[in-house]
N, CA, C and O atoms as a Tripos MOL2 file, in Angstrom:
@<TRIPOS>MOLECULE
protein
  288   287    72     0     0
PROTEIN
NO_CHARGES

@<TRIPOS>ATOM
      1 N          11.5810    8.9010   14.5560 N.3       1 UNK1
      2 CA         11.1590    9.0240   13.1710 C.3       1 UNK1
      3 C          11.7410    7.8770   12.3280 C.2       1 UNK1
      4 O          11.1490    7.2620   11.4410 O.2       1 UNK1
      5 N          12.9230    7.7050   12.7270 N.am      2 UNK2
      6 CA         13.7670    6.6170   11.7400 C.3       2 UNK2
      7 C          13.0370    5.1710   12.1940 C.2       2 UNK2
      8 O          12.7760    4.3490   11.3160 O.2       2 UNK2
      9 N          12.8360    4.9960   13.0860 N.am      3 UNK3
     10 CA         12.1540    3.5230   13.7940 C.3       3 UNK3
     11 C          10.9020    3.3900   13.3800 C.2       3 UNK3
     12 O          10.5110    2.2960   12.9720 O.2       3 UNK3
     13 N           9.9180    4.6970   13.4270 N.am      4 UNK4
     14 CA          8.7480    4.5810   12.4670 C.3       4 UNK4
     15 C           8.9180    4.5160   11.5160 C.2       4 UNK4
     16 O           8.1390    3.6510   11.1150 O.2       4 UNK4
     17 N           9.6580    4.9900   10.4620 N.am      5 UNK5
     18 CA         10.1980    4.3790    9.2670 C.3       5 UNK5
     19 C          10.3310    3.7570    8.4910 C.2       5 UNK5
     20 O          10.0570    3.8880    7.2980 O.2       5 UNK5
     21 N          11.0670    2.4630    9.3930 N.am      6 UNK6
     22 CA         11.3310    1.3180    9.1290 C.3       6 UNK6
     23 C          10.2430    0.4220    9.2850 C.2       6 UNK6
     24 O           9.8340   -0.2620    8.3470 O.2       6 UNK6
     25 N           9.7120    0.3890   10.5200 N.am      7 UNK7
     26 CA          8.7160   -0.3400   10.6450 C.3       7 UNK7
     27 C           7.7150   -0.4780    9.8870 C.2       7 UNK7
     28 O           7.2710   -1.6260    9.8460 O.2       7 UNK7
     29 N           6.8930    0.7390    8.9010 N.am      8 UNK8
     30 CA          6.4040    1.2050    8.1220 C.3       8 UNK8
     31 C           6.5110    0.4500    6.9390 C.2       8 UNK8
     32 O           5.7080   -0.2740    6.3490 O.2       8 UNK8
     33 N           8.2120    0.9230    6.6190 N.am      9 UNK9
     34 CA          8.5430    0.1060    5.7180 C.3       9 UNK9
     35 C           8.5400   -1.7270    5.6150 C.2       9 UNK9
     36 O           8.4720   -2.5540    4.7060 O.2       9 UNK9
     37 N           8.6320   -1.7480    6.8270 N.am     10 UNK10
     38 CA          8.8990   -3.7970    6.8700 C.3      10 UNK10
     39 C           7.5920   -4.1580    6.6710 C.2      10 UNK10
     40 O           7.3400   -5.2590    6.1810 O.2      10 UNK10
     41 N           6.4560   -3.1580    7.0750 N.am     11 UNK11
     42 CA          4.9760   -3.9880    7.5350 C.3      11 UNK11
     43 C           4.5880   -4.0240    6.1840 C.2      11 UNK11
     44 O           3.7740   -4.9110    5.9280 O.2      11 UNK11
     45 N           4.9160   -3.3590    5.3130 N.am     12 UNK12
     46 CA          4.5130   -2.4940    3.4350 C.3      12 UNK12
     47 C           5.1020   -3.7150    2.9330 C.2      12 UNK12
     48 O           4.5280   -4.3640    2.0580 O.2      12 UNK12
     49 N           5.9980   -4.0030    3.3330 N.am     13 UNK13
     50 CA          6.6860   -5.1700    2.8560 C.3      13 UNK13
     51 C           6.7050   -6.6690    2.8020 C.2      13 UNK13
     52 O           7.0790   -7.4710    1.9460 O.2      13 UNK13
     53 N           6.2310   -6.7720    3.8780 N.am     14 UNK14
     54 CA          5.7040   -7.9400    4.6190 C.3      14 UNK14
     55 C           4.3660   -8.4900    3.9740 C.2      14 UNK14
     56 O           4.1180   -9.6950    3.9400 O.2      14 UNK14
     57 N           3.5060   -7.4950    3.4530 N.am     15 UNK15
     58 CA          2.1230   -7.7250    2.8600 C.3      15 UNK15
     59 C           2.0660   -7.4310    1.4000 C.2      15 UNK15
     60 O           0.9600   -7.6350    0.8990 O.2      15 UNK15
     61 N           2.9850   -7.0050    0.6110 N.am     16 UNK16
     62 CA          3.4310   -7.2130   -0.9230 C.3      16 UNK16
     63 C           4.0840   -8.3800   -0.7370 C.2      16 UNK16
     64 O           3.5540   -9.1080   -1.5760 O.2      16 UNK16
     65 N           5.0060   -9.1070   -0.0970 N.am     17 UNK17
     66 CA          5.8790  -10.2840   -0.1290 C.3      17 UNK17
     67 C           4.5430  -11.3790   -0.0290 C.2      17 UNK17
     68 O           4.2890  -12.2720   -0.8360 O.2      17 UNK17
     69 N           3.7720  -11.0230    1.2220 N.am     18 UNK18
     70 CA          2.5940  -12.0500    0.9000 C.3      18 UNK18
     71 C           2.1090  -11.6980   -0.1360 C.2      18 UNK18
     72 O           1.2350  -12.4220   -0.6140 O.2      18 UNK18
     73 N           2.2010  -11.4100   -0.3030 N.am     19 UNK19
     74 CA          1.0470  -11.1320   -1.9540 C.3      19 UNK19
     75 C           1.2790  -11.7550   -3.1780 C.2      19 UNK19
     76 O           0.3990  -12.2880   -3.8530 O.2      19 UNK19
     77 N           2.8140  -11.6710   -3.5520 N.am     20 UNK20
     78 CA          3.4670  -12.4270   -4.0880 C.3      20 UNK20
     79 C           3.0560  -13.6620   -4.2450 C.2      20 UNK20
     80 O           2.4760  -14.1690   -5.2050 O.2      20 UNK20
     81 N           3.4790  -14.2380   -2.9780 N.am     21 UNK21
     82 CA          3.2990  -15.5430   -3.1960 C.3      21 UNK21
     83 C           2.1500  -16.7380   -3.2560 C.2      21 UNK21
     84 O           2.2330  -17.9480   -3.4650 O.2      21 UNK21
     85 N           0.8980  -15.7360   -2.9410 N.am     22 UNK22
     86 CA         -0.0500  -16.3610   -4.3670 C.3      22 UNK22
     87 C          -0.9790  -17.2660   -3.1150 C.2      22 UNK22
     88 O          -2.0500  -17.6860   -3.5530 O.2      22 UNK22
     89 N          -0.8050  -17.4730   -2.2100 N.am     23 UNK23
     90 CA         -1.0940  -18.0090   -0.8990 C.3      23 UNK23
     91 C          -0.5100  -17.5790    0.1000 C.2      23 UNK23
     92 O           0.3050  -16.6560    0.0780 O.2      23 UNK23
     93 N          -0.9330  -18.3230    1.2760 N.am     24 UNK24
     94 CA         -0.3390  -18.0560    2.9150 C.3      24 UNK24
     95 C           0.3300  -19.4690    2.7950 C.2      24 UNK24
     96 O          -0.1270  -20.5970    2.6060 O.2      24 UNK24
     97 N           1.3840  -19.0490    2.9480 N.am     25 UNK25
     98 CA          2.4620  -20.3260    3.1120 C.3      25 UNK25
     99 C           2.8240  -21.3360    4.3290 C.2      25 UNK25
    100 O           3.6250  -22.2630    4.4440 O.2      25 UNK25
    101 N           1.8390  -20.7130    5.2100 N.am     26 UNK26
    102 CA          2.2510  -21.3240    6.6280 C.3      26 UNK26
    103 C           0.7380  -22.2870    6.6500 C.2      26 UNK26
    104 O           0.2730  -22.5810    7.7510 O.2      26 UNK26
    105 N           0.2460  -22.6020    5.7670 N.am     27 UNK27
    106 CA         -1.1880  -23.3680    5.7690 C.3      27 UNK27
    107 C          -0.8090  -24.2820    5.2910 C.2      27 UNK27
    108 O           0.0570  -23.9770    4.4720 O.2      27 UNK27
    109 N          -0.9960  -25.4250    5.3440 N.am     28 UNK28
    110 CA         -0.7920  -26.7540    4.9160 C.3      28 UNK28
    111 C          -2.0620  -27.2800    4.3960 C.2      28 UNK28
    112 O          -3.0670  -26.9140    5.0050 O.2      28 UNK28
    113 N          -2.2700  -28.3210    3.0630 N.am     29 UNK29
    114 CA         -3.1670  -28.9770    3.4830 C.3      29 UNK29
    115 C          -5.0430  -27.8770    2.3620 C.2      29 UNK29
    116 O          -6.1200  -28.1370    1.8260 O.2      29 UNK29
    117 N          -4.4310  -27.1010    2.5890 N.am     30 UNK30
    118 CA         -5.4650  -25.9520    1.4040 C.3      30 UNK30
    119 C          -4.6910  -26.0300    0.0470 C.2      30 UNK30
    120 O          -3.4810  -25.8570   -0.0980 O.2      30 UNK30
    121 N          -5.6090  -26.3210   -0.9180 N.am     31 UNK31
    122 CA         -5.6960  -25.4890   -2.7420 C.3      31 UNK31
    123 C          -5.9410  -24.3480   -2.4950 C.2      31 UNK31
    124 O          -6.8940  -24.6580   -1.7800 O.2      31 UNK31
    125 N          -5.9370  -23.3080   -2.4440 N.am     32 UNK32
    126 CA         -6.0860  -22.3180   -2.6080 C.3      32 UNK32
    127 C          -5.3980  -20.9040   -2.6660 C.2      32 UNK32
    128 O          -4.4690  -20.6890   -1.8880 O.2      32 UNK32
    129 N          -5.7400  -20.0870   -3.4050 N.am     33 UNK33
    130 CA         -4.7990  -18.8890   -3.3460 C.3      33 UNK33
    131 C          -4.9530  -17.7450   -4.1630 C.2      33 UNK33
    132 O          -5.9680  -17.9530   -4.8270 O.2      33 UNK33
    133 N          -4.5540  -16.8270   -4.4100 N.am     34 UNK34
    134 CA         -4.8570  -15.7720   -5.0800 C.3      34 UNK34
    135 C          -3.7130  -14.9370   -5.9980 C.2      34 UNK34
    136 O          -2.4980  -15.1340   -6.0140 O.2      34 UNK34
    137 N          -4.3080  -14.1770   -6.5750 N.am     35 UNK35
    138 CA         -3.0840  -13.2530   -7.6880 C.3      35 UNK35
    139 C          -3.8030  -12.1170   -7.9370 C.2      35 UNK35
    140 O          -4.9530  -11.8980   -8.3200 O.2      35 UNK35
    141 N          -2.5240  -11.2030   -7.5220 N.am     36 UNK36
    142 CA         -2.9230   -9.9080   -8.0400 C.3      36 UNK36
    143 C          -2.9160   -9.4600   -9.1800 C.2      36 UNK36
    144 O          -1.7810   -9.2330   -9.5980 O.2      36 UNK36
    145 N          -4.2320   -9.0980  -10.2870 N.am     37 UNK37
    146 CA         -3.7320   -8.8140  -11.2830 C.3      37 UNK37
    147 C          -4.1580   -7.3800  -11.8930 C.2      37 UNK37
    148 O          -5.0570   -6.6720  -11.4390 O.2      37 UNK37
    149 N          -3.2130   -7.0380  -13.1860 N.am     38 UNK38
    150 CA         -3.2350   -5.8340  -13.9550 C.3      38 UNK38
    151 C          -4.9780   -5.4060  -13.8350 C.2      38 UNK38
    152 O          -5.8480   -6.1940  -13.4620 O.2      38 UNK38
    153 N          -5.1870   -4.1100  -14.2080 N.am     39 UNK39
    154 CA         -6.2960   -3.9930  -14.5800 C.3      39 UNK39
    155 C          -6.1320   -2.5150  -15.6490 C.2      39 UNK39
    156 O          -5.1560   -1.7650  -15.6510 O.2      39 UNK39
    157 N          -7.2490   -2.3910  -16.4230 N.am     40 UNK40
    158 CA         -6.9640   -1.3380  -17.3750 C.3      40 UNK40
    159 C          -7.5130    0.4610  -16.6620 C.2      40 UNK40
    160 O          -7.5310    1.0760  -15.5950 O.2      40 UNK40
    161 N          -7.7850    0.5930  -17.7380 N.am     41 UNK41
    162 CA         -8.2980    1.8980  -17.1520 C.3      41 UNK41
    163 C          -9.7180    2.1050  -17.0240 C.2      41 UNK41
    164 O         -10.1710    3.0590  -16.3900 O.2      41 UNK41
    165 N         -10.4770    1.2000  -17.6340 N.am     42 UNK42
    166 CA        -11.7780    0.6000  -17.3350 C.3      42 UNK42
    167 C         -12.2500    0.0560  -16.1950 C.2      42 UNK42
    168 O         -13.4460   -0.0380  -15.9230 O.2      42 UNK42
    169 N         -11.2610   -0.3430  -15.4460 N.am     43 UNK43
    170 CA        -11.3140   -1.2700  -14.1610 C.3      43 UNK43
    171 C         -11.5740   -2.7310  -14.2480 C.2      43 UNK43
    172 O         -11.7650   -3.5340  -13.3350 O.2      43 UNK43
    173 N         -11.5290   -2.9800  -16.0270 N.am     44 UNK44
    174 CA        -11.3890   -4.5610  -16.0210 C.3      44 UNK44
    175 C         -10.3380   -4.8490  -15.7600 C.2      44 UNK44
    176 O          -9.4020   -4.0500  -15.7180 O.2      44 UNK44
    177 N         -10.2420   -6.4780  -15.4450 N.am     45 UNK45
    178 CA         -9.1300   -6.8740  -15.4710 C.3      45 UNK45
    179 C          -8.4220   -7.0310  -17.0430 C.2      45 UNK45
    180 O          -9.1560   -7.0190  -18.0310 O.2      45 UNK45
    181 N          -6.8730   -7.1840  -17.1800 N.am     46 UNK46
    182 CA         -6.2600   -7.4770  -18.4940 C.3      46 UNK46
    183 C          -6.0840   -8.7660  -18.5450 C.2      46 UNK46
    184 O          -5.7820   -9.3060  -19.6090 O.2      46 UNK46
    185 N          -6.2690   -9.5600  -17.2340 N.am     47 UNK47
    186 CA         -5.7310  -10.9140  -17.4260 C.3      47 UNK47
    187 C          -4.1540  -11.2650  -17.3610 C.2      47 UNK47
    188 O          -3.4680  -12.1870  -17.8010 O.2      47 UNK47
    189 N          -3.9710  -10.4090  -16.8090 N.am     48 UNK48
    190 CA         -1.8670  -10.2530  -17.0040 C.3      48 UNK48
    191 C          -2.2350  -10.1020  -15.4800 C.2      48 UNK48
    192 O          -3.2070   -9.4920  -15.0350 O.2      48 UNK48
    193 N          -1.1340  -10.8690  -14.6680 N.am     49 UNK49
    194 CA         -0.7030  -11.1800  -12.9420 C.3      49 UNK49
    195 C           0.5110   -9.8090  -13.0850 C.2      49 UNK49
    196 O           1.1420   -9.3330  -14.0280 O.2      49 UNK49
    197 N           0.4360   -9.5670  -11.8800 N.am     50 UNK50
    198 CA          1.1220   -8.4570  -11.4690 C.3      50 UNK50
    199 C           2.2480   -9.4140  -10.4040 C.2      50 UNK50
    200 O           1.9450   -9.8600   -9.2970 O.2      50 UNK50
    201 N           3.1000   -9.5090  -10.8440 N.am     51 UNK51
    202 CA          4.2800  -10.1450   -9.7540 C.3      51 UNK51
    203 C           5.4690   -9.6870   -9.5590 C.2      51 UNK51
    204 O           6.1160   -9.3550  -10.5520 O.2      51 UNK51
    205 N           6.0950   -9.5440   -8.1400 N.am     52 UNK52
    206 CA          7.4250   -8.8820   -7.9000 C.3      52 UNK52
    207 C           6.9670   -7.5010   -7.0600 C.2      52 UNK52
    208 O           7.6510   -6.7090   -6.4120 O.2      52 UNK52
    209 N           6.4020   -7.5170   -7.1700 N.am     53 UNK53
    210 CA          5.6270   -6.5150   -5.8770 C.3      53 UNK53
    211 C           6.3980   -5.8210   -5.0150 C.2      53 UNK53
    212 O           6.5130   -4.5960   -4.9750 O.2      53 UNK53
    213 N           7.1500   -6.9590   -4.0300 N.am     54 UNK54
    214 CA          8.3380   -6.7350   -3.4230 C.3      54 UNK54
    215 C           9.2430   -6.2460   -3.7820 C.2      54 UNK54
    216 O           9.6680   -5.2310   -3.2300 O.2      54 UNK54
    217 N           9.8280   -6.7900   -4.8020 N.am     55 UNK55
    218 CA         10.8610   -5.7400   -5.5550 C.3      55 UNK55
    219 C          11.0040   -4.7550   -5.8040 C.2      55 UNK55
    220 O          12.0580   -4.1270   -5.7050 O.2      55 UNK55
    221 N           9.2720   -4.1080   -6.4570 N.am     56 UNK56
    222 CA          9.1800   -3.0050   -6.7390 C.3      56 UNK56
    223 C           9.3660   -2.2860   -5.9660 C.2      56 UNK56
    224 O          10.2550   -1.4400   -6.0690 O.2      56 UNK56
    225 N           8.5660   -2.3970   -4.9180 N.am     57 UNK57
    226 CA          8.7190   -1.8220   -3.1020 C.3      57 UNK57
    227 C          10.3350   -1.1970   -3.3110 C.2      57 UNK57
    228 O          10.4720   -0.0490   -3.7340 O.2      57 UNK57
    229 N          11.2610   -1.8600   -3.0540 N.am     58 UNK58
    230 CA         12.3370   -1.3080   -3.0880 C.3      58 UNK58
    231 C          12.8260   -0.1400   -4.1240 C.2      58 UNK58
    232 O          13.4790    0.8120   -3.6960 O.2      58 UNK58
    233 N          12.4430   -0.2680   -5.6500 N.am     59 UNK59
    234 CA         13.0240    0.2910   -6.0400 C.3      59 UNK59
    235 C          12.4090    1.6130   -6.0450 C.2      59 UNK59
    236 O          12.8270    2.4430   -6.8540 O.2      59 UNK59
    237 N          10.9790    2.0610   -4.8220 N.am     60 UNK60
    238 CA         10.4310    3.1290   -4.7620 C.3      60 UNK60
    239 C          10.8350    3.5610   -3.8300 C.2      60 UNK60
    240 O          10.1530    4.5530   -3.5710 O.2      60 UNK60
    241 N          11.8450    3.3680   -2.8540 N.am     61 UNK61
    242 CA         12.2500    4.1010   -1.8030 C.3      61 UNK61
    243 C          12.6010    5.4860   -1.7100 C.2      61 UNK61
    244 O          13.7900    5.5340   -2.0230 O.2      61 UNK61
    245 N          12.1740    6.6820   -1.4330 N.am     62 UNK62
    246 CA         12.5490    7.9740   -1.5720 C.3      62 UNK62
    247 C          14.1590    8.3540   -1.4690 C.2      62 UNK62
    248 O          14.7320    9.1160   -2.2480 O.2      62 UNK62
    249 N          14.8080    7.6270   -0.2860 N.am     63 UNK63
    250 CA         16.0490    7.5500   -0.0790 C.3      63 UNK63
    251 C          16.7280    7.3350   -0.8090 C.2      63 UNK63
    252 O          17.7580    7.9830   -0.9980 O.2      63 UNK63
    253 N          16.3500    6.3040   -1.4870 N.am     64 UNK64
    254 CA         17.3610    5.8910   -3.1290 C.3      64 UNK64
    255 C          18.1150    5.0650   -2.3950 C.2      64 UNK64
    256 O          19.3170    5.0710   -2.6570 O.2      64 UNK64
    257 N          17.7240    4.3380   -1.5240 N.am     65 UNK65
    258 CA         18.7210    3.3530   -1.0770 C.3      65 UNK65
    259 C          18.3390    1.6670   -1.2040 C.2      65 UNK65
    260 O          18.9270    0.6220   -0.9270 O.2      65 UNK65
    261 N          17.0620    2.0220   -1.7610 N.am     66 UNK66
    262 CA         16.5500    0.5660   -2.1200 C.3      66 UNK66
    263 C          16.1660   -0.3300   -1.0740 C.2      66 UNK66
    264 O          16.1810   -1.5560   -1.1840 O.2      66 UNK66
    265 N          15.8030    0.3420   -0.0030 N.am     67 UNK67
    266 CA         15.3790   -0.4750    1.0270 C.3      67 UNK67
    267 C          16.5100   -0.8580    1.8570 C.2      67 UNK67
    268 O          16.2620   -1.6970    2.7230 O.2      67 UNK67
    269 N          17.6450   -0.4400    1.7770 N.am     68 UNK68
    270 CA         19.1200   -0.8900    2.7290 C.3      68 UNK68
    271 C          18.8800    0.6530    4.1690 C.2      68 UNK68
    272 O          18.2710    1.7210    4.2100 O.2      68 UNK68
    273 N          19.4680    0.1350    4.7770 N.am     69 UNK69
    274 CA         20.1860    0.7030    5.9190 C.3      69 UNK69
    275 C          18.7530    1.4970    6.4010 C.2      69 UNK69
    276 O          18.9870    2.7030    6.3250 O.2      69 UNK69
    277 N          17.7980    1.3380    6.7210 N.am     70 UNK70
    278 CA         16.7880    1.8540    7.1100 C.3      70 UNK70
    279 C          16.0950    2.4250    8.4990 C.2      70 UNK70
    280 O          15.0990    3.0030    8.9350 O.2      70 UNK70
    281 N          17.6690    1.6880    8.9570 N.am     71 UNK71
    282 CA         17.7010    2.4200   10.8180 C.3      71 UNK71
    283 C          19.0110    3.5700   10.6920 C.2      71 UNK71
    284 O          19.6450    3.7690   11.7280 O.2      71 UNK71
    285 N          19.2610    4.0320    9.9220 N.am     72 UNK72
    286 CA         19.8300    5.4910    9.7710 C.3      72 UNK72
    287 C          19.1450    6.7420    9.4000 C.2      72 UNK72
    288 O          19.7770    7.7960    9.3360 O.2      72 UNK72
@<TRIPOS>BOND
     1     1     2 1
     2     2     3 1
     3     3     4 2
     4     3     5 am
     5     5     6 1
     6     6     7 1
     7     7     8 2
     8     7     9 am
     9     9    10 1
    10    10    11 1
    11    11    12 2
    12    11    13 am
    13    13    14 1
    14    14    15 1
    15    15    16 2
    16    15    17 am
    17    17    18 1
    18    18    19 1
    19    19    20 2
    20    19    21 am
    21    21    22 1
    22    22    23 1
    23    23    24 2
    24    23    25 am
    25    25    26 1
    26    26    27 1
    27    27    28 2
    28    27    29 am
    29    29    30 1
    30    30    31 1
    31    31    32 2
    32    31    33 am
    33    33    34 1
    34    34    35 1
    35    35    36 2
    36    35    37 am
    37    37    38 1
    38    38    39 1
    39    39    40 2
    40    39    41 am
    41    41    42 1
    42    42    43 1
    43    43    44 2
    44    43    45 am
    45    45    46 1
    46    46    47 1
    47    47    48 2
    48    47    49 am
    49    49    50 1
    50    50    51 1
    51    51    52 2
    52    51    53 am
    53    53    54 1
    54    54    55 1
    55    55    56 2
    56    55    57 am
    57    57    58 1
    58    58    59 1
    59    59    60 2
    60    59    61 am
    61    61    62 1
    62    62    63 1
    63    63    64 2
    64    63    65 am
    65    65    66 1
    66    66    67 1
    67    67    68 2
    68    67    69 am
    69    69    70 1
    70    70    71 1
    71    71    72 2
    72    71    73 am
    73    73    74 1
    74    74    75 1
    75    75    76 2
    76    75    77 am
    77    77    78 1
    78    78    79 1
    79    79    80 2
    80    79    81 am
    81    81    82 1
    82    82    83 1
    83    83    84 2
    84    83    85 am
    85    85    86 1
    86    86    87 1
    87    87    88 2
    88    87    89 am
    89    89    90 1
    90    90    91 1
    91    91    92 2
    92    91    93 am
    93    93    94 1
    94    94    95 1
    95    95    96 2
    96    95    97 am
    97    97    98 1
    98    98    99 1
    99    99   100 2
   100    99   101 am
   101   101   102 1
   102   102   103 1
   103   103   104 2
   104   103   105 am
   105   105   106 1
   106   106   107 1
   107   107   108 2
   108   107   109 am
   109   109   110 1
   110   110   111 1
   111   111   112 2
   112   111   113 am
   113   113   114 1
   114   114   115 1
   115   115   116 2
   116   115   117 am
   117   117   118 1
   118   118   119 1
   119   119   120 2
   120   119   121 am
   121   121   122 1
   122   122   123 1
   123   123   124 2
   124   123   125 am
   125   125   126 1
   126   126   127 1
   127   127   128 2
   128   127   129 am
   129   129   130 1
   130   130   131 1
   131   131   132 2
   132   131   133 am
   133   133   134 1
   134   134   135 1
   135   135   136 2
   136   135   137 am
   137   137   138 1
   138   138   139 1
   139   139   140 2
   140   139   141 am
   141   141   142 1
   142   142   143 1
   143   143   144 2
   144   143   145 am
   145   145   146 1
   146   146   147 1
   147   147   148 2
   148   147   149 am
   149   149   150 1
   150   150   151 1
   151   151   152 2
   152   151   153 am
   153   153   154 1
   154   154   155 1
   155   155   156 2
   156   155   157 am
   157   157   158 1
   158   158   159 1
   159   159   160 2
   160   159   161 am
   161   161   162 1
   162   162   163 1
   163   163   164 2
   164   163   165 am
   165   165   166 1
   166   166   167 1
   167   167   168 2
   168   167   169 am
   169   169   170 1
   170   170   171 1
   171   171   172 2
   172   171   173 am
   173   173   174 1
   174   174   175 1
   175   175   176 2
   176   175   177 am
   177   177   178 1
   178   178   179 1
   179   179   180 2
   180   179   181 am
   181   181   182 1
   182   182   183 1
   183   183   184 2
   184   183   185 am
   185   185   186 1
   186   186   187 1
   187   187   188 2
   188   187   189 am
   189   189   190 1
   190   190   191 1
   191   191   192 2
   192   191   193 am
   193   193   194 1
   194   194   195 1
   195   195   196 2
   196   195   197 am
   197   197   198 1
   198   198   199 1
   199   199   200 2
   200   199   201 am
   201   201   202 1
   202   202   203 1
   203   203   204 2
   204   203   205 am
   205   205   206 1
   206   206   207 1
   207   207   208 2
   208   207   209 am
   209   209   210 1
   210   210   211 1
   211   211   212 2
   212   211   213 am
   213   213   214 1
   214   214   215 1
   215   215   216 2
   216   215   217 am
   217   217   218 1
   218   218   219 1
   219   219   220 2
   220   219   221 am
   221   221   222 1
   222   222   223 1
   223   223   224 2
   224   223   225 am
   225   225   226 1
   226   226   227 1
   227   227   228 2
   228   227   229 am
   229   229   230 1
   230   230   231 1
   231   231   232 2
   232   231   233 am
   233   233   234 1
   234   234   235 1
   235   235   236 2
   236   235   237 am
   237   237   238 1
   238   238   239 1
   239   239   240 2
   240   239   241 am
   241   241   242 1
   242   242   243 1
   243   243   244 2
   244   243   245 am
   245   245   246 1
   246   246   247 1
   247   247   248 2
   248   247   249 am
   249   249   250 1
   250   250   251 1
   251   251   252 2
   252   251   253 am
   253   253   254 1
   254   254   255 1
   255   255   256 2
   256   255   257 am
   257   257   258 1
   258   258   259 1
   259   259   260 2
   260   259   261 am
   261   261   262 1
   262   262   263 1
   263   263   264 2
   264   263   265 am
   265   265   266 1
   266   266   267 1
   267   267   268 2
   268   267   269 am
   269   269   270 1
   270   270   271 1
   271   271   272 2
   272   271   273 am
   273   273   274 1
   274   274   275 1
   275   275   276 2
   276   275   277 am
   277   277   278 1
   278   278   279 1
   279   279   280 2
   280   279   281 am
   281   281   282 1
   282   282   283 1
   283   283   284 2
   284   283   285 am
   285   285   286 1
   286   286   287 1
   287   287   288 2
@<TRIPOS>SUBSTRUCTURE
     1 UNK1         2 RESIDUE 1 A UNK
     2 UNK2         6 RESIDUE 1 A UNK
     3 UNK3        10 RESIDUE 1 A UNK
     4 UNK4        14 RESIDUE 1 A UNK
     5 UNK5        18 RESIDUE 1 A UNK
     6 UNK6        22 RESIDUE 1 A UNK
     7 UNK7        26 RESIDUE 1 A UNK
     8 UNK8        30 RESIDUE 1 A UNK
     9 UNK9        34 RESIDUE 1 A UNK
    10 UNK10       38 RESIDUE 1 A UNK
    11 UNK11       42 RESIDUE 1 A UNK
    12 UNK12       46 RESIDUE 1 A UNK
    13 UNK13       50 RESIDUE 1 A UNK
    14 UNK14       54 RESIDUE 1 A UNK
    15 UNK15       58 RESIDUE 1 A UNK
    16 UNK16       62 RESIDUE 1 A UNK
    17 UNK17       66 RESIDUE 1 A UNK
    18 UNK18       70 RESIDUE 1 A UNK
    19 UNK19       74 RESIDUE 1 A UNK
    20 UNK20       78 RESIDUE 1 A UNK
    21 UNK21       82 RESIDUE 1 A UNK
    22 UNK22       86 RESIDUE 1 A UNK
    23 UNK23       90 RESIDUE 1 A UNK
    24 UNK24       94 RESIDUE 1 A UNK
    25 UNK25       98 RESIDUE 1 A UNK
    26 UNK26      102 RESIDUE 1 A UNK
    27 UNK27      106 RESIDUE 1 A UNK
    28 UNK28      110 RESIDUE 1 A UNK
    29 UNK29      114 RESIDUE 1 A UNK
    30 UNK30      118 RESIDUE 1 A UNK
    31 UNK31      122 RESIDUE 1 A UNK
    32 UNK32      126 RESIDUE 1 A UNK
    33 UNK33      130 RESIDUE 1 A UNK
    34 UNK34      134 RESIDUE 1 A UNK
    35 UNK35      138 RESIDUE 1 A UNK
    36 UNK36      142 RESIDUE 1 A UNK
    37 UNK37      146 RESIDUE 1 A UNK
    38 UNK38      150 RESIDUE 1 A UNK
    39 UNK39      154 RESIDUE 1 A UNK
    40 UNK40      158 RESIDUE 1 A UNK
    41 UNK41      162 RESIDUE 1 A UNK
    42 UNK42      166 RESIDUE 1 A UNK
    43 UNK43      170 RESIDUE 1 A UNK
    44 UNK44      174 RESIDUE 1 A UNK
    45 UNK45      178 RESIDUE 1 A UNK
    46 UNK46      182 RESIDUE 1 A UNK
    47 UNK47      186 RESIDUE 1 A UNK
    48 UNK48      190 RESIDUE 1 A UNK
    49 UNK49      194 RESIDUE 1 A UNK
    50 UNK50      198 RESIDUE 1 A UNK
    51 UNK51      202 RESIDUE 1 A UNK
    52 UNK52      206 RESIDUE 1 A UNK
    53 UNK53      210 RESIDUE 1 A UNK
    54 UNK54      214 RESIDUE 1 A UNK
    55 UNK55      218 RESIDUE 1 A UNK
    56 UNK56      222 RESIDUE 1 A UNK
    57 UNK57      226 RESIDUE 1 A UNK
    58 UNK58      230 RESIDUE 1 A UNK
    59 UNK59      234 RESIDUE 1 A UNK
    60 UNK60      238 RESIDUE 1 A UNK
    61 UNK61      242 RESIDUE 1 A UNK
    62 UNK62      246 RESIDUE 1 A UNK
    63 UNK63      250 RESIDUE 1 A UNK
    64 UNK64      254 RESIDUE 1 A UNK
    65 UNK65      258 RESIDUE 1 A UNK
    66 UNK66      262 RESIDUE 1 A UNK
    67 UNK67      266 RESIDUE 1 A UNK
    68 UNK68      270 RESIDUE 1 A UNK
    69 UNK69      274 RESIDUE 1 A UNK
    70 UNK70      278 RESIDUE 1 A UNK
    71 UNK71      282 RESIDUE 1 A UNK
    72 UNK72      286 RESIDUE 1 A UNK
């Protein structure tokens, strides 16, 4: 359970961290890239980027441990 867990957690993580950063960083050689942004309750966009993604990730951990020690 704890190993599914984690893993869970790293893969959740792994794809907000890309997300972040607005491109695939291992591409060389491309303009291009993307941003996640706000949207209202309309389903427009607000025009406001949603960034830190990752961070947030952590501070939703049920454990309250912020994403630490995650093989316990």
């Amino acid at each position: 359970m704890v190993l599914a867990r984690a893993i869970a957690y790293e893969s959740v993580f792994a794809v907000v961290d890309e997300l972040d950063c607005g491109g695939d960083v291992n591409v060389s050689g491309v303009d291009v890239g993307w941003a996640v942004m706000e949207s209202g309750e309309d389903g427009c966009s607000t025009g406001r980027p949603l960034s830190g993604l990752h961070e947030d990730l952590l501070t939703m951990d049920p454990s309250g441990r912020d994403g630490a020690d995650m093989w316990r």
